[in-house]
BANU-95890 format. One record per residue: residue number from 1; z, x, y of N, C-alpha, C, O in turn. Coordinates in steps of 0.05 Angstrom, whole numbers. Atoms other than C-alpha are relative to their C-alpha. Example, Ala and Ser with C-alpha at 12.3 -4.5 7.8 and 13.67 -1.06 7.14 Angstrom:
BEGIN
R|i|nc3|nc1|nc2|cac3|cac1|cac2|cc3|cc1|cc2|oc3|oc1|oc2
R|1|0|18|-24|156|246|-90|0|18|24|13|39|24 .
R|2|-1|-16|-24|143|273|-21|14|-15|22|18|-5|44 .
***
This chain:
BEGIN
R|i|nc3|nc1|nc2|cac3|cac1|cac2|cc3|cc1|cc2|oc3|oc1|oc2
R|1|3|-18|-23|231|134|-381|1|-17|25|-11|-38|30 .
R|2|-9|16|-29|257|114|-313|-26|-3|28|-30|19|39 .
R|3|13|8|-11|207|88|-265|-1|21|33|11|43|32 .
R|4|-11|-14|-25|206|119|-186|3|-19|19|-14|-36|21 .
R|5|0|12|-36|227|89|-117|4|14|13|26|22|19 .
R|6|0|-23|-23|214|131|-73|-3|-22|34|-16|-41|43 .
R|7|-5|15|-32|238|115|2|16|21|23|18|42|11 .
R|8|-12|-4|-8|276|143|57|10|-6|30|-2|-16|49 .
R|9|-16|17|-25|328|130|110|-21|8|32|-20|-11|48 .
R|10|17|-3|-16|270|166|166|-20|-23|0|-38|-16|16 .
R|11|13|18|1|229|96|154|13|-20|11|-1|-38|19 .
R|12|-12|24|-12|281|49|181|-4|15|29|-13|1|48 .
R|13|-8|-7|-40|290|94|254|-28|-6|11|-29|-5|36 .
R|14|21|9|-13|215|72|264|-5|-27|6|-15|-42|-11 .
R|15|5|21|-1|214|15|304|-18|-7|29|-20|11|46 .
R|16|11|3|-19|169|-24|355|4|-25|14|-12|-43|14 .
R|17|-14|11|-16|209|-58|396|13|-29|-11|6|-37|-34 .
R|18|-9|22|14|251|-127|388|-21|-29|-7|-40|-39|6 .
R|19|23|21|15|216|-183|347|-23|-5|-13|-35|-24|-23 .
R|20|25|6|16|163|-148|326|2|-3|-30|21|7|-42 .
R|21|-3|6|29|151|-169|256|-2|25|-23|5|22|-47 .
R|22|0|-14|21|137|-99|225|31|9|4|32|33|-1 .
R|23|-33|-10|-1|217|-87|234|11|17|-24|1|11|-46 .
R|24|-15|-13|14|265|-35|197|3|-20|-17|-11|-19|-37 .
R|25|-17|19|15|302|-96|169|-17|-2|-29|-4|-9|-48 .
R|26|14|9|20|245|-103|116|4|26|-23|2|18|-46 .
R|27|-7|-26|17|260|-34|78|33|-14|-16|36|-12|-41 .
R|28|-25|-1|5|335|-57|71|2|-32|-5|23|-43|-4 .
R|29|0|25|12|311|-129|48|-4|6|-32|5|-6|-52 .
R|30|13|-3|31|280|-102|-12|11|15|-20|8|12|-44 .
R|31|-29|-11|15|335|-56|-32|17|-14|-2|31|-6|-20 .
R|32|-21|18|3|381|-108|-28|1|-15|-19|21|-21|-33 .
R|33|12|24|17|343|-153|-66|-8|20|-36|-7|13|-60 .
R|34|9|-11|32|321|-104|-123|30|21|-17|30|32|-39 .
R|35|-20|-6|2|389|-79|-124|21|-21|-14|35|-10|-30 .
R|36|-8|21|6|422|-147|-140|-14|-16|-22|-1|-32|-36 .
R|37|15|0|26|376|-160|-191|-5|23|-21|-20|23|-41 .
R|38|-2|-21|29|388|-98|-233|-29|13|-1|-33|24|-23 .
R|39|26|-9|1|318|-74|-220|-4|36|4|-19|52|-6 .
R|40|2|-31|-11|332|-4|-184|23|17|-31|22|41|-37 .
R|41|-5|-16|28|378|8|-255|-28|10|-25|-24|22|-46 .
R|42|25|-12|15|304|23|-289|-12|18|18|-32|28|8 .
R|43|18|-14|-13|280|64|-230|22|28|16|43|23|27 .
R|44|-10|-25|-13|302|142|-204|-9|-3|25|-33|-7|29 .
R|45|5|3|-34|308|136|-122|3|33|3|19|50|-5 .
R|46|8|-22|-2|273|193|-96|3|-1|36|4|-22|49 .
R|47|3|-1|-27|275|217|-21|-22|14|2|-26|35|-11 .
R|48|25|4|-5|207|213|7|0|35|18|13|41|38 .
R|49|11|-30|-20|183|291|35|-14|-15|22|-18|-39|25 .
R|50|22|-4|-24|142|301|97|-23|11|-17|-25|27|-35 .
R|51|26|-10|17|74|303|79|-7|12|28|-4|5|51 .
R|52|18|-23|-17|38|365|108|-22|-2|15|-38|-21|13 .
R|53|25|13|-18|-13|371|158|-34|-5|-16|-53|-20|-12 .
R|54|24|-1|19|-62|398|97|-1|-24|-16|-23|-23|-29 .
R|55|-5|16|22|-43|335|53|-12|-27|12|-21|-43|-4 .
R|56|3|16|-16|-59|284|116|-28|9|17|-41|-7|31 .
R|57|19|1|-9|-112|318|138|-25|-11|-26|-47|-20|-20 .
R|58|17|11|22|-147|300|65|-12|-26|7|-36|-32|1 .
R|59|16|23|-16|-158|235|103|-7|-15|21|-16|-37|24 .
R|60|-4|-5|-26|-154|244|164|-13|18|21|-9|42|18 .
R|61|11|-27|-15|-193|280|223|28|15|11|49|3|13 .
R|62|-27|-25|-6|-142|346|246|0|-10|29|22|-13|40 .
R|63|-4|9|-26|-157|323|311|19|-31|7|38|-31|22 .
R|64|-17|16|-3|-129|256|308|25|-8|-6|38|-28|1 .
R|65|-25|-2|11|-70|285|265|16|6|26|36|-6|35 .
R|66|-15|-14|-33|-52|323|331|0|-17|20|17|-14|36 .
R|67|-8|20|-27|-65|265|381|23|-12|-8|41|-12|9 .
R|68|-22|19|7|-14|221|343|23|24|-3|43|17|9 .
R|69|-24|-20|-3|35|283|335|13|1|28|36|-1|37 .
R|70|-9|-5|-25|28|296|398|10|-19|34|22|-15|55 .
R|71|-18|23|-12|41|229|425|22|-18|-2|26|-42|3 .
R|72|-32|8|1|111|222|412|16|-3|13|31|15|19 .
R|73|-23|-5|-22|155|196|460|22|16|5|25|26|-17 .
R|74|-21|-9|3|214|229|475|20|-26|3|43|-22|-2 .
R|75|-22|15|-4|248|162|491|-20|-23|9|-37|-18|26 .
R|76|4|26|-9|226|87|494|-37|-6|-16|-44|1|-39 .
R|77|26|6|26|155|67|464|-28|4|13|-31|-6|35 .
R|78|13|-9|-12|90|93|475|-27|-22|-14|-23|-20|-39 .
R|79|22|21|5|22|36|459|-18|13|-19|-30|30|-6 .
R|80|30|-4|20|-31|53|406|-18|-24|3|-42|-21|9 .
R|81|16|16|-7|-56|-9|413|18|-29|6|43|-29|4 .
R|82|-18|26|-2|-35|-86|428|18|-1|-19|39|-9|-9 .
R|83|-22|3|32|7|-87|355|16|20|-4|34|17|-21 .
R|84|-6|-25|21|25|-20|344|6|15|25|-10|19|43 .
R|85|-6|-24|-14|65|29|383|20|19|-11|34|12|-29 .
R|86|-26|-8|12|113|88|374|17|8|15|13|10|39 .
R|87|-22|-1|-6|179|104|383|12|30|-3|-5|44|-15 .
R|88|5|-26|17|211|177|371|3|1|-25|10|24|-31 .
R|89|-8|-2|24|219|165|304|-28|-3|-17|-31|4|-40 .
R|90|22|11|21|151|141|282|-20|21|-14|-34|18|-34 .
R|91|15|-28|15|119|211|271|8|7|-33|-4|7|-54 .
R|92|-21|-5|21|168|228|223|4|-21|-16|7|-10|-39 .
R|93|4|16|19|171|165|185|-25|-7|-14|-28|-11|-38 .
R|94|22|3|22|96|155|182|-7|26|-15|-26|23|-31 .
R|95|0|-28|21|100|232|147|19|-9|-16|8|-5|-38 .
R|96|-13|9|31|152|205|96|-19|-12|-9|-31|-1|-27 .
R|97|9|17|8|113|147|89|-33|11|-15|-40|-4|-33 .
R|98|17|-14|13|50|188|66|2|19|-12|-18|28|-24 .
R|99|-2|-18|17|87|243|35|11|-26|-28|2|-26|-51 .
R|100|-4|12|30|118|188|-13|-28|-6|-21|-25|-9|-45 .
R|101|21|7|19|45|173|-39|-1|23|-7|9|22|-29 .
R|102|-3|-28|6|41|251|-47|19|0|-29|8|-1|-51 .
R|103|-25|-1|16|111|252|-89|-8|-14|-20|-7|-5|-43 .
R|104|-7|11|25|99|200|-128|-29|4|-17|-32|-2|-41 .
R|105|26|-8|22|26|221|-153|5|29|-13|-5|35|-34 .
R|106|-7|-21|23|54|286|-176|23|-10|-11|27|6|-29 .
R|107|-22|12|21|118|247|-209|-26|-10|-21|-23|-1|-44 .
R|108|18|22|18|57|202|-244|-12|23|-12|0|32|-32 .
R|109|14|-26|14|10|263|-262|17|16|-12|4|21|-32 .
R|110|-17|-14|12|59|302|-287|12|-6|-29|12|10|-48 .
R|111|-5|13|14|86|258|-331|29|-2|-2|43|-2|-23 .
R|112|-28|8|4|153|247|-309|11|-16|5|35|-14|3 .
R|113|5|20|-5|148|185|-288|-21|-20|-8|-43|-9|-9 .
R|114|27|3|14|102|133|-316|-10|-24|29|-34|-29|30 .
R|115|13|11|-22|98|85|-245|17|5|23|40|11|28 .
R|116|-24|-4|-35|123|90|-180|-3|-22|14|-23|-36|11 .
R|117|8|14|-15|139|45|-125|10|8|29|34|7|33 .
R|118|-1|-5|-26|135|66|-51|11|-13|17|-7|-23|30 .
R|119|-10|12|-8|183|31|-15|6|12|35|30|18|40 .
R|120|2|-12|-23|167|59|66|-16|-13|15|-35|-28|12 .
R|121|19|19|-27|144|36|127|-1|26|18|14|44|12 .
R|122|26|18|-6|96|48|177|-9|-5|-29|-8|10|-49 .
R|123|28|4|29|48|13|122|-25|19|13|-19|34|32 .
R|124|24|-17|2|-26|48|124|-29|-8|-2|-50|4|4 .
R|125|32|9|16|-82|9|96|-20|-11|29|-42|-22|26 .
R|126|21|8|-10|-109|-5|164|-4|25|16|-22|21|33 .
R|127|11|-16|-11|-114|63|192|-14|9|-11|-11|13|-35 .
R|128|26|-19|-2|-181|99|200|-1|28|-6|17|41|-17 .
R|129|4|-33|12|-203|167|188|5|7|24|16|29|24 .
R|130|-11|-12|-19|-191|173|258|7|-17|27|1|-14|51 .
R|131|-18|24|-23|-149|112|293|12|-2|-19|12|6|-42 .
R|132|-36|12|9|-83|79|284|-4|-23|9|-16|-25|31 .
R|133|11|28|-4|-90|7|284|22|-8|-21|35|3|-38 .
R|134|-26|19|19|-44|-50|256|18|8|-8|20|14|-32 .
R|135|-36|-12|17|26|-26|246|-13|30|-7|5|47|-7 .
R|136|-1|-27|25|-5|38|210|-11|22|14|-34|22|24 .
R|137|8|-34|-9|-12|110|234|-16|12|-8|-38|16|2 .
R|138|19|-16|20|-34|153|171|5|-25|-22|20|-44|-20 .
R|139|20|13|13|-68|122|115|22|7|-26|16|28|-39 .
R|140|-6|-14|18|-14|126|61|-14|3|-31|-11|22|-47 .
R|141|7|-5|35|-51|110|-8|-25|21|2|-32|33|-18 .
R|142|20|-9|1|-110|144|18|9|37|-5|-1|54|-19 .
R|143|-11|-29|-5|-71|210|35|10|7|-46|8|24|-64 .
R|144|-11|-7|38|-41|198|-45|-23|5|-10|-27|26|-21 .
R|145|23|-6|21|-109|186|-75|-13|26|6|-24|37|-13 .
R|146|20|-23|-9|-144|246|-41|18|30|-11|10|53|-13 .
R|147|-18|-19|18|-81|285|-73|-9|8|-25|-13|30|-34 .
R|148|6|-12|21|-97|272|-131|-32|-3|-8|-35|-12|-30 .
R|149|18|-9|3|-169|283|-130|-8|21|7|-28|31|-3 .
R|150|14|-28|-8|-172|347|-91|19|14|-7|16|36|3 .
R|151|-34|-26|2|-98|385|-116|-4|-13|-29|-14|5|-42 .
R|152|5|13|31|-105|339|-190|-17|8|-14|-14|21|-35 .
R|153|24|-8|5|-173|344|-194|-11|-33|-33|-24|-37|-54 .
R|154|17|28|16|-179|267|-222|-30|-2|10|-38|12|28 .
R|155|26|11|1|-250|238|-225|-2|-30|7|-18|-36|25 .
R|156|0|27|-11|-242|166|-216|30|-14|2|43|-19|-18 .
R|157|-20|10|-7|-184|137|-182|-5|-30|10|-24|-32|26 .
R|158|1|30|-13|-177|53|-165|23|-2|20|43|11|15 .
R|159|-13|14|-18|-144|23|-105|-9|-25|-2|-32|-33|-1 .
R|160|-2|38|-6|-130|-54|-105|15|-2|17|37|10|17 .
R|161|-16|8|-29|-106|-82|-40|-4|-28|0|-24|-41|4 .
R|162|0|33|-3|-82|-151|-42|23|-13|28|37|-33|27 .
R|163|-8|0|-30|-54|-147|35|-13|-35|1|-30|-46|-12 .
R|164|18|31|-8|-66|-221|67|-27|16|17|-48|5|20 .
R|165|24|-15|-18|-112|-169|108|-9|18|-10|2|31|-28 .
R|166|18|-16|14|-171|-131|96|10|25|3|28|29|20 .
R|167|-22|-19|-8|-150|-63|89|-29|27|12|-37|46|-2 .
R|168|16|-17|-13|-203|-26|137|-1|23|-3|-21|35|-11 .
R|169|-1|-35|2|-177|43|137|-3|10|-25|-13|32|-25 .
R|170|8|-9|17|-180|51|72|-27|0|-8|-38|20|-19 .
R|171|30|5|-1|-250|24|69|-20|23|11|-38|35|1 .
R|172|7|-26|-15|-264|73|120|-1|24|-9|-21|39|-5 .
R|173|-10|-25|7|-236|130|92|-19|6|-26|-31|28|-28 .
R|174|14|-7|21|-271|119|20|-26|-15|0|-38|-16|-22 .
R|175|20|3|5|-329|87|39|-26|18|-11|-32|38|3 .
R|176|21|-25|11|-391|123|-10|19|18|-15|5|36|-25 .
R|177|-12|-21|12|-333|164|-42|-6|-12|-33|2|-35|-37 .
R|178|8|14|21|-359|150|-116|22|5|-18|20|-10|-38 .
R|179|-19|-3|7|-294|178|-143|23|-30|9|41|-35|-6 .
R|180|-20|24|-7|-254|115|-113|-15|-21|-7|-40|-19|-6 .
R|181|24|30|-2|-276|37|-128|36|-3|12|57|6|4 .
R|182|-23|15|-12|-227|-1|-78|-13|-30|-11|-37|-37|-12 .
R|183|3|23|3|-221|-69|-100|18|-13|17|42|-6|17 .
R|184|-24|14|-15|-189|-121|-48|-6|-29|-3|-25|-41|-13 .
R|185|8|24|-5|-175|-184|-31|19|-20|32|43|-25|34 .
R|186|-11|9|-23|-160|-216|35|-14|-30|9|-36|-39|1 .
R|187|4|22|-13|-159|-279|75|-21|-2|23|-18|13|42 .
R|188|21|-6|-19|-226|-294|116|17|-7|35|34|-22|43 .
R|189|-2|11|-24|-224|-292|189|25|6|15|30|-1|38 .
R|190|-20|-13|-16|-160|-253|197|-5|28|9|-24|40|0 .
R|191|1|-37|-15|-153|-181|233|3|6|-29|17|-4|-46 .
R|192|6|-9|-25|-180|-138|225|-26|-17|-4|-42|-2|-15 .
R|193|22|18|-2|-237|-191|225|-23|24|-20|-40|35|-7 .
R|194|22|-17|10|-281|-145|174|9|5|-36|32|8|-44 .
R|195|-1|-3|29|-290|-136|95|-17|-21|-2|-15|-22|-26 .
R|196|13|19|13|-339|-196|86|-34|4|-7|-48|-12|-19 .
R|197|17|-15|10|-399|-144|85|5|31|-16|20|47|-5 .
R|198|0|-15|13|-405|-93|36|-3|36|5|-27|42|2 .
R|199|6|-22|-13|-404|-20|57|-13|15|-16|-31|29|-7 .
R|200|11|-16|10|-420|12|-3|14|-11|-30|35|-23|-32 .
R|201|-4|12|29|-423|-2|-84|22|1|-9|25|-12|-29 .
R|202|-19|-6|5|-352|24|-84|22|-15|1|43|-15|-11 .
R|203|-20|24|-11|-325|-34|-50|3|-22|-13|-20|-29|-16 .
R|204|-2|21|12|-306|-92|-85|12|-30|17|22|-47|2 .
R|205|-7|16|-11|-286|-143|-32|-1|-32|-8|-21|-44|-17 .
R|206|-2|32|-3|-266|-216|-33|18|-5|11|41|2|8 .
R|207|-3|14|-18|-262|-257|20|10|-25|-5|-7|-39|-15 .
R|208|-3|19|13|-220|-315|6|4|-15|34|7|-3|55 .
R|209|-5|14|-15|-213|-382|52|29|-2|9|46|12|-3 .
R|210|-27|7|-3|-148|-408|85|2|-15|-15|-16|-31|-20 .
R|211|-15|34|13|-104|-454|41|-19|14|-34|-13|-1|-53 .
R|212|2|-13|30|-141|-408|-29|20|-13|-26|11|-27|-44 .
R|213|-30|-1|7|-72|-415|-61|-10|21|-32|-32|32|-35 .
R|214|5|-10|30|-66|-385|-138|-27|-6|-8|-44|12|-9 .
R|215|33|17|30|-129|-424|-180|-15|25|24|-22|43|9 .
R|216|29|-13|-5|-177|-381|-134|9|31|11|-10|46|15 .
R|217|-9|-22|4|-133|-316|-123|-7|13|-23|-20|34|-24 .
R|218|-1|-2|24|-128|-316|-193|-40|6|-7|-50|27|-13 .
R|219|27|9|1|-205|-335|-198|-11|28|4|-23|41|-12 .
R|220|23|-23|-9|-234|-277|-158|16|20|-13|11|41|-1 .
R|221|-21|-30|4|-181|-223|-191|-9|0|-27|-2|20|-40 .
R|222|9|-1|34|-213|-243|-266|-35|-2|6|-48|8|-12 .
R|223|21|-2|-1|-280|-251|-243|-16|15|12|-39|11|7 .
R|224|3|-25|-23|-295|-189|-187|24|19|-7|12|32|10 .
R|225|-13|-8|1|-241|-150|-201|2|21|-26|0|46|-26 .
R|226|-8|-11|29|-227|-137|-278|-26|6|-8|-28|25|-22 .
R|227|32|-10|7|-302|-131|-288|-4|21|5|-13|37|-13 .
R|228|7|-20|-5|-306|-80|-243|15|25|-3|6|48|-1 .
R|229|-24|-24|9|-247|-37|-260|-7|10|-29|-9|34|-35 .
R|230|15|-12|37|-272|-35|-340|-19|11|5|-26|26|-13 .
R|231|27|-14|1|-330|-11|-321|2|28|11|-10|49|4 .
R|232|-2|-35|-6|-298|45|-279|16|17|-15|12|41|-18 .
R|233|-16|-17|23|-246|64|-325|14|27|17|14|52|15 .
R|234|-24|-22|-18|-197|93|-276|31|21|-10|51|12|-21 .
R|235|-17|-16|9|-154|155|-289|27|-6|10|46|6|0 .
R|236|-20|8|-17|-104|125|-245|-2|-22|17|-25|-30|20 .
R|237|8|21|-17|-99|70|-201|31|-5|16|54|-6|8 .
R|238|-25|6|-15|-58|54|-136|6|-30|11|-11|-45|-1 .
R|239|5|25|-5|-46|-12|-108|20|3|34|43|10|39 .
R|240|-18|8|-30|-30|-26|-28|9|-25|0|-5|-45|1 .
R|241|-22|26|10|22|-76|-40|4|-16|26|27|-11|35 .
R|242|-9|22|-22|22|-129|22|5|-29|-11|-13|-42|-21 .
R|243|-4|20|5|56|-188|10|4|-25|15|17|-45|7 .
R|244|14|20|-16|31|-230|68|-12|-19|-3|-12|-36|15 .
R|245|18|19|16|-12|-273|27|25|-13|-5|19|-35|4 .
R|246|-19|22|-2|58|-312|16|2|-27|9|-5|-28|32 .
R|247|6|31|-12|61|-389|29|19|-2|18|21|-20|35 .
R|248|-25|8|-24|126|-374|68|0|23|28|15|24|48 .
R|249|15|-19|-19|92|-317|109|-19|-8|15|-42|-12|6 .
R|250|26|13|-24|56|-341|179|-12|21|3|-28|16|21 .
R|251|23|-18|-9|17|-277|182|-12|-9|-10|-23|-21|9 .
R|252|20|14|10|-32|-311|134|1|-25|-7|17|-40|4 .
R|253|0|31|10|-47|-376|96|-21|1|-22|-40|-14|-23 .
R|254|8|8|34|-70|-365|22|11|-9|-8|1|-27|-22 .
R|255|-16|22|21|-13|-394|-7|19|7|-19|36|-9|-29 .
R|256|-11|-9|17|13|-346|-51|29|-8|-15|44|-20|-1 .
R|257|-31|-6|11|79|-344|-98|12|21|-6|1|41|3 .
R|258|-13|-24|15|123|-293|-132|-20|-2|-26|-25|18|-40 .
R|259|13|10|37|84|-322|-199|-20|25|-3|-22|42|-21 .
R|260|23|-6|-6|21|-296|-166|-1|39|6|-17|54|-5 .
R|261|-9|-35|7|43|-217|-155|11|7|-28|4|29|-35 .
R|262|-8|-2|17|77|-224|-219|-28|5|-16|-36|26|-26 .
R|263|23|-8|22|13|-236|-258|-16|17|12|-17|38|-1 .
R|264|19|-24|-12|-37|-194|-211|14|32|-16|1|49|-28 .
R|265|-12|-23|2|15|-139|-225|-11|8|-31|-22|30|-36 .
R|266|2|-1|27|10|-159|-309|-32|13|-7|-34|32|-23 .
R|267|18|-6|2|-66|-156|-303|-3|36|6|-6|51|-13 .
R|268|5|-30|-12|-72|-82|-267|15|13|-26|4|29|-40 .
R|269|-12|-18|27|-16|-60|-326|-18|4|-20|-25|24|-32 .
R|270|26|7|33|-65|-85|-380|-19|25|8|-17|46|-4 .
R|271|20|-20|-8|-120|-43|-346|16|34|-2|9|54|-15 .
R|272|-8|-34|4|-77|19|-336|8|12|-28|11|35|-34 .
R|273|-12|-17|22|-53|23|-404|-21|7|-24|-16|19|-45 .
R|274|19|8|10|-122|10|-428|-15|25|5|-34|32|-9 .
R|275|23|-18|-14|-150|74|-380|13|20|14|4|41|23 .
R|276|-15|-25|-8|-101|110|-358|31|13|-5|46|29|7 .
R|277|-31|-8|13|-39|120|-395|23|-15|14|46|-6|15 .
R|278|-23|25|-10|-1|53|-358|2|15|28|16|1|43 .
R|279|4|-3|-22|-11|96|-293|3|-9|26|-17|-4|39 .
R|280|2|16|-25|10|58|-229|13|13|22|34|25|17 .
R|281|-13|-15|-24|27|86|-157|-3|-22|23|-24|-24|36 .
R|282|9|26|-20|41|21|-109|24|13|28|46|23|29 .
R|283|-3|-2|-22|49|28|-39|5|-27|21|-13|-43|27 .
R|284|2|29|-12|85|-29|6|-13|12|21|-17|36|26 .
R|285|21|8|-18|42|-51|60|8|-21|23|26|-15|39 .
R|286|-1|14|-6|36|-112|89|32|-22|-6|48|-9|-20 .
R|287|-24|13|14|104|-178|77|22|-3|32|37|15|40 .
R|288|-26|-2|-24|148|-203|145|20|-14|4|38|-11|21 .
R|289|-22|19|6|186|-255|123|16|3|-28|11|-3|-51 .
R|290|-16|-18|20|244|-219|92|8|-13|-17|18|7|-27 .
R|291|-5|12|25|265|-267|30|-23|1|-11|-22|15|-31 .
R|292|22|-3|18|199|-272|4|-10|21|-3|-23|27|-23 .
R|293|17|-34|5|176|-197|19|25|3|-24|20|3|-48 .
R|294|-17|-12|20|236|-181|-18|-2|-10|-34|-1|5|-54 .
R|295|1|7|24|231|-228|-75|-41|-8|-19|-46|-21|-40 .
R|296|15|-6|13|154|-214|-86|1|29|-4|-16|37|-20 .
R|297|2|-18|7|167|-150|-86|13|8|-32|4|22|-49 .
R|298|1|1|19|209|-160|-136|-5|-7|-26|7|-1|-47 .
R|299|13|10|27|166|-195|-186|-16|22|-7|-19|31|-29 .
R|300|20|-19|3|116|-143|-168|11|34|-22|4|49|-40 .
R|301|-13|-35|10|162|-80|-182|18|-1|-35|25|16|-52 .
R|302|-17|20|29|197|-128|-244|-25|17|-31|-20|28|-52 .
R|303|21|-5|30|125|-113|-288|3|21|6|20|32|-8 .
R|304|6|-32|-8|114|-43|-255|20|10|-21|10|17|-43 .
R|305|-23|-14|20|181|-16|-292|1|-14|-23|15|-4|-41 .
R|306|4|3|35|168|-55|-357|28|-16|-5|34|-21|-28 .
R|307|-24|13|2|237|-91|-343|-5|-36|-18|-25|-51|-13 .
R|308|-6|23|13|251|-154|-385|3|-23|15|9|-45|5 .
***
């Protein structure tokens, strides 16, 4: 059974201006790259819907759906904050980019697909329940998971976020939700400067130093991590895929490899096939230095489809 990639051409026209690092070019690195490696022959390419205002408001206040709607330029770029602005396109891409988590949790629930991989930009994991912060508008895994707990009617869903950055908005969004355990893991001391206290038993945070590399990636992902996932025994599980943590990526400085998504990816399979019928719904994120976003994504998306 063929895997999903779900993406669409409305994710490249969102851009914020020249040099910034969340650029179009990174969508059409990773197609390139999983294309040339025979990878997208195990996976059905899906074109990403518009997710609805009811589907975004699941994690989202309605009011802040409508300020960001309604601040759409007609031409040239309008500030959300120092990082993050939009363009006319960015409405409309960050609604692909949260209808694809939509899409691909009813491809997964359904059972016509057994993983998906979200291949869209804006990323998500640092907007709020009601701000837009870091590159991200709407909240895409959050908008998926709240899919499939309130239209599904799952019971316990996992998020792992291995972004070089903490992934706030989601934190936000499911802090106390006892249906979610987010498990992350980020680099101390980067934006958004927060994850190194605990919000609620749901959270599973680790805070790693600069210069971490593998041995203590590895470390906190078998000793915080897999503990706490057996214990919840998730019907599903998504993962916000940032590949920032890279040794050839200056947004952070853990150290990462391809090796290192490769196995994280192996471990989460083991678990899903263990708790939820091999279940996976990953969402890119974070990754700005286009050879290595591209070629961890492809180690990452390599286990996801069960490829050889």
């Amino acid at each position: 059974m063929l895997s999903a990639f779900i993406t669409h051409a409305d994710c490249v026209r969102h851009e914020m201006g020249p040099h910034h690092p969340e650029c179009p070019e990174r969508l059409g690195a990773i197609n390139d790259h999983l294309l040339v490696k025979g990878l997208l022959d195990y996976m059905h390419t899906y074109d990403a819907p518009l997710a609805t205002e009811e589907q975004i408001g699941r994690a989202h206040s309605s009011l802040y759906v409508r300020e960001i709607v309604s601040s759409s330029p007609q031409e040239g770029y309008h500030p959300v904050d120092p990082d993050t602005s939009m363009n006319p396109w960015t409405v409309k891409a960050a609604l692909r980019a949260a209808g694809a988590a939509v899409q691909a949790t009813d491809l997964v629930l359904s059972g016509e697909v057994p993983t998906a991989f979200c291949s869209v930009r804006p990323p998500g994991h640092h907007a709020e329940h009601a701000a837009a912060m870091g590159f991200c508008f709407f909240n895409n895994v959050a908008v998926g998971i709240r899919h499939a707990l309130d239209v599904h009617g799952l019971q316990r869903v996992a998020l792992i976020d291995f972004d070089v950055h903490h992934g706030n908005g989601s934190e936000d969004i499911f802090r106390g939700d006892e249906r979610v355990l987010m498990c992350s893991i980020f680099e101390q001391g980067l934006y958004p400067f927060s994850g190194e206290n605990a919000v609620g038993p749901n959270m599973v945070n680790v805070g790693l130093p600069s210069r971490s590399g593998s041995d203590k990636f590895r470390e906190a992902v078998r000793d915080k991590w897999l503990p706490a996932l057996e214990a919840f025994a998730p019907q599903l599980i998504y993962i916000s895929a940032g590949f920032d943590a890279h040794r050839e990526d200056d947004m952070g400085n853990l150290g990462l490899v391809e090796a290192d998504y490769e196995w994280v990816t192996q471990q989460l399979m083991a678990v899903a096939k263990r708790h939820c019928q091999g279940r996976i719904i990953s969402c890119l994120e974070g990754g700005y230095v286009l050879s290595p976003l591209a070629r961890s994504v492809a180690a990452h998306v390599k286990v996801l489809i069960g490829a050889d």
